[in-house]
C-alpha positions in Angstrom: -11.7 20.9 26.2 -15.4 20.4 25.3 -17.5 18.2 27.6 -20.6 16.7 26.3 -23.3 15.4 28.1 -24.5 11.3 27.5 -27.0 9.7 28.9 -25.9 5.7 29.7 -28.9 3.7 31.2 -31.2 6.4 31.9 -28.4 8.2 33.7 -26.6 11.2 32.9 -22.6 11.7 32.7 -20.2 15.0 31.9 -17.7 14.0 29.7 -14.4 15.9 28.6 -12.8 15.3 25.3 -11.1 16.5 22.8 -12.1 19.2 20.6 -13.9 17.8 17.5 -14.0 14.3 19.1 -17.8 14.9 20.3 -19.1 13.1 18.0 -17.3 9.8 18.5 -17.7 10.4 22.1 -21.7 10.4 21.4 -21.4 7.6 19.3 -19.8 5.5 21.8 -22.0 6.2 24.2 -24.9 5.4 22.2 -23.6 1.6 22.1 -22.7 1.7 25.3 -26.4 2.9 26.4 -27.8 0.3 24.0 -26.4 -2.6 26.2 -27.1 -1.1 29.5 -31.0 0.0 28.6 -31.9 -3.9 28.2 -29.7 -5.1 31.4 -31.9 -2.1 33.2 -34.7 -3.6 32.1 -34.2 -7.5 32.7 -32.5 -7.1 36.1 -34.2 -3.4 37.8 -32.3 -1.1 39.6 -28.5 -1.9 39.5 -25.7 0.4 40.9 -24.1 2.5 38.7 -20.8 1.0 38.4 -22.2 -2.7 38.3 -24.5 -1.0 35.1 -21.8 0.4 33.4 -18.9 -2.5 34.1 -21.6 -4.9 32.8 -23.0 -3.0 29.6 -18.5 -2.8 29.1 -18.8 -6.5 29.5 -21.5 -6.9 27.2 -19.6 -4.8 24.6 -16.6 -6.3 24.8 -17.9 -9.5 23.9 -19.6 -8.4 20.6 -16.6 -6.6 19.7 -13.9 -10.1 20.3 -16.7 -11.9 18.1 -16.5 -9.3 15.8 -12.5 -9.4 15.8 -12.9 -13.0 15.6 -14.6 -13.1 12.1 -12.7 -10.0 10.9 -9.4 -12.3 11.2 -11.3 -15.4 9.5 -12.6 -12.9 6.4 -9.0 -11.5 6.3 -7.3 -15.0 6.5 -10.1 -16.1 3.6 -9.1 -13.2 1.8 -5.7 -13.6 2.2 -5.9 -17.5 0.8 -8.0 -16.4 -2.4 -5.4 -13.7 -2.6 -2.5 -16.0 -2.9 -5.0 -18.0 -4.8 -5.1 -15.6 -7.2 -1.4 -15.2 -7.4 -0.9 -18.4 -8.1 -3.5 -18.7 -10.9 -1.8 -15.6 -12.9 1.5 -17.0 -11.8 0.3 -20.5 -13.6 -2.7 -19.8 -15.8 -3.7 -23.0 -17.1 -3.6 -23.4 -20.8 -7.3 -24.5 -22.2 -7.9 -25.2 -25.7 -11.3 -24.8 -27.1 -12.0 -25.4 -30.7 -13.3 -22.6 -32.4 -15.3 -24.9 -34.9 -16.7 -28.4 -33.3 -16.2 -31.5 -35.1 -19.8 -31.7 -35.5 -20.2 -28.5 -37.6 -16.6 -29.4 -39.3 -18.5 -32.4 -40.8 -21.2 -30.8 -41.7 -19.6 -28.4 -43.8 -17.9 -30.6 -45.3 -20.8 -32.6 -46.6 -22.3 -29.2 -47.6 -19.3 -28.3 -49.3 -19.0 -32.0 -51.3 -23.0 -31.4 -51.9 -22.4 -28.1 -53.3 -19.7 -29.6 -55.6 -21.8 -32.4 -57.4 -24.3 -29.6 -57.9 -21.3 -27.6 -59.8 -20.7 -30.8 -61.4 -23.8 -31.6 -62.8 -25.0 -27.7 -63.6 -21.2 -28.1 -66.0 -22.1 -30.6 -67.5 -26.0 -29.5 -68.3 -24.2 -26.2 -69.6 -21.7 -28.8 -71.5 -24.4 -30.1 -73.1 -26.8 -27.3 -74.4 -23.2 -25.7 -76.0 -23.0 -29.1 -77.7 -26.6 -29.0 -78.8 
């Protein structure tokens, strides 16, 4: 069983663990360090115990804030989930027109323009046959 030495609020500690669990074991102590160095430097000297139950403290209110908003973004998540569900489940039917009336009448008056044109270029061709 490896031990690795930390160092918690300018203090060192020997600490056994598991075999390829050093890392985690560094890591740990690295947040654990990072709320002690600032108590050490607000409040001075403090015991060892009183430095390591209150940088513990410190920790284990970050982390229920943390669990705190994990279950609200999971609950969230959760809702637009069954949101979701729902809106597949029930899709809602929207019809767009694929030509607005606007263009429609348009075209038509184009389209009745166009015709009196044909008309009128018939009846010029009418005539010069005539001729």
């Amino acid at each position: 069983m490896p031990e690795v030495k930390v160092t918690i609020g300018g203090r060192s500690f020997d600490v056994a663990c598991q075999s390829g669990e050093e890392h985690f074991l560094r890591s740990a102590a690295a947040l654990l360090d990072a709320e002690a160095t600032p108590l050490l430097a607000q409040i001075g000297r403090l015991p060892e115990a009183r430095m390591l139950l209150m940088a513990g403290l410190l920790l284990a209110d970050k982390t229920a804030g943390l669990e705190d908003r994990l279950r609200e973004a999971l609950a969230r998540a959760e809702a637009a989930e069954a949101a979701l569900a729902e809106a597949r489940a029930n899709p809602d039917r929207v019809e767009v027109p694929v030509i607005p009336a606007s263009i429609t009448d348009t075209l038509a008056e184009i389209a009745a323009r166009t015709e009196a044109l044909a008309d009128r270029v018939e009846e010029k061709l009418a005539e010069r046959r005539g001729a």
